[in-house]
C-alpha positions as CSV (number, residue, x, y, z in Angstrom):
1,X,18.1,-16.8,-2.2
2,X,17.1,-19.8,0.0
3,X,19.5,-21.5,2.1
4,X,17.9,-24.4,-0.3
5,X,18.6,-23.0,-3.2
6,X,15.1,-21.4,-4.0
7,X,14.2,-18.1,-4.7
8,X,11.8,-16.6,-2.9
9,X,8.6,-15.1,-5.5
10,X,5.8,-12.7,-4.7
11,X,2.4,-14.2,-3.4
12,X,1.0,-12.7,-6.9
13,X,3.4,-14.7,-9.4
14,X,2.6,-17.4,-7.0
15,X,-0.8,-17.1,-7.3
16,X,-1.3,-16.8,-11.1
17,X,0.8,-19.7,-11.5
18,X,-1.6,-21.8,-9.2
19,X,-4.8,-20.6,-11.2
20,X,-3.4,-21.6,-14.2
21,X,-2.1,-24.7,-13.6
22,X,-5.1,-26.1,-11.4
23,X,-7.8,-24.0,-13.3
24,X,-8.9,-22.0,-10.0
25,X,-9.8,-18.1,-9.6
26,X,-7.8,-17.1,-6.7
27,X,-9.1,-13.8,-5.1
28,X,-6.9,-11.6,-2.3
29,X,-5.8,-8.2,-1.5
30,X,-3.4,-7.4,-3.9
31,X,-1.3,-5.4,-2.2
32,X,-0.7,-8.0,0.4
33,X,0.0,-10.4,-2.9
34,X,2.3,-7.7,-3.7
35,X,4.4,-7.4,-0.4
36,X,4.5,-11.0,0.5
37,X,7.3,-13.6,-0.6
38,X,7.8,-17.1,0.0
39,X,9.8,-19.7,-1.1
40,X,8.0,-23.4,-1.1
41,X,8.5,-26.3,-3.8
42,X,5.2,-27.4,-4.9
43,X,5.1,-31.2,-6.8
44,X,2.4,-30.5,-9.5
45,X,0.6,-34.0,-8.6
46,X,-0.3,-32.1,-4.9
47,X,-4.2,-31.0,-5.0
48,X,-4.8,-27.4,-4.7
49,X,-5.5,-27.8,-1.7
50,X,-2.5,-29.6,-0.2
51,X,-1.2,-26.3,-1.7
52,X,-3.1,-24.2,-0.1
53,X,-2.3,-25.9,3.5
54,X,1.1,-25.5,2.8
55,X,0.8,-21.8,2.2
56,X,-0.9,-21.2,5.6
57,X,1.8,-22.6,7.3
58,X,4.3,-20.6,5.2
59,X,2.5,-17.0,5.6
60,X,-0.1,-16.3,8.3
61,X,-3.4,-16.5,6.3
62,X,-6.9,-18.1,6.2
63,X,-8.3,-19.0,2.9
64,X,-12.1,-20.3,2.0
65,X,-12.9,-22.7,-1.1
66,X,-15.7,-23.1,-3.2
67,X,-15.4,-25.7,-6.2
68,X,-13.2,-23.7,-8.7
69,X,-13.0,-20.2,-6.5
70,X,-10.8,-19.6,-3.8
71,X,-10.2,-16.8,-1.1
72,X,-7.3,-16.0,0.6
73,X,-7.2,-14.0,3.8
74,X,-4.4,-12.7,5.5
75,X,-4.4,-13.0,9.1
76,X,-3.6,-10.0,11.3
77,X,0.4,-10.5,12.1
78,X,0.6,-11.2,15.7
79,X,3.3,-8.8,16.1
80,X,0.9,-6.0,15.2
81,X,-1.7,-6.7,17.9
């Protein structure tokens, strides 16, 4: 648990919760959906991709739209150069 209060979830229950609510087809490696967890509130009147901003300053990744389809791309962890 947050010092917040929160619970961190995995990028994947993240992620199928942000498809369904803002009819988008997320696509990303799964096991990095898997492994990763974060913890942000998200106010359901932010676009997807206020979202999606928020997320790249939560977890180091790029991400690409297209209308209704979106990519997400983990960046290479700095610590692993």
């Amino acid at each position: 648990m947050q010092r917040d209060g929160t619970e961190p979830y995995s990028a994947e229950k993240i992620i199928a919760n942000l498809q369904r609510w803002y009819a988008v087809e997320i696509d990303c490696p799964e096991e990095w959906a898997r492994q990763v967890r974060m913890s942000f509130a998200v106010i359901r009147n932010e676009s997807i991709d206020e979202i999606l901003k928020a997320m790249s300053l939560v977890v180091d990744i790029n991400y690409a739209r297209e209308n209704r389809h979106v990519t997400i791309i983990p960046r290479e962890s700095r610590n692993h150069k």
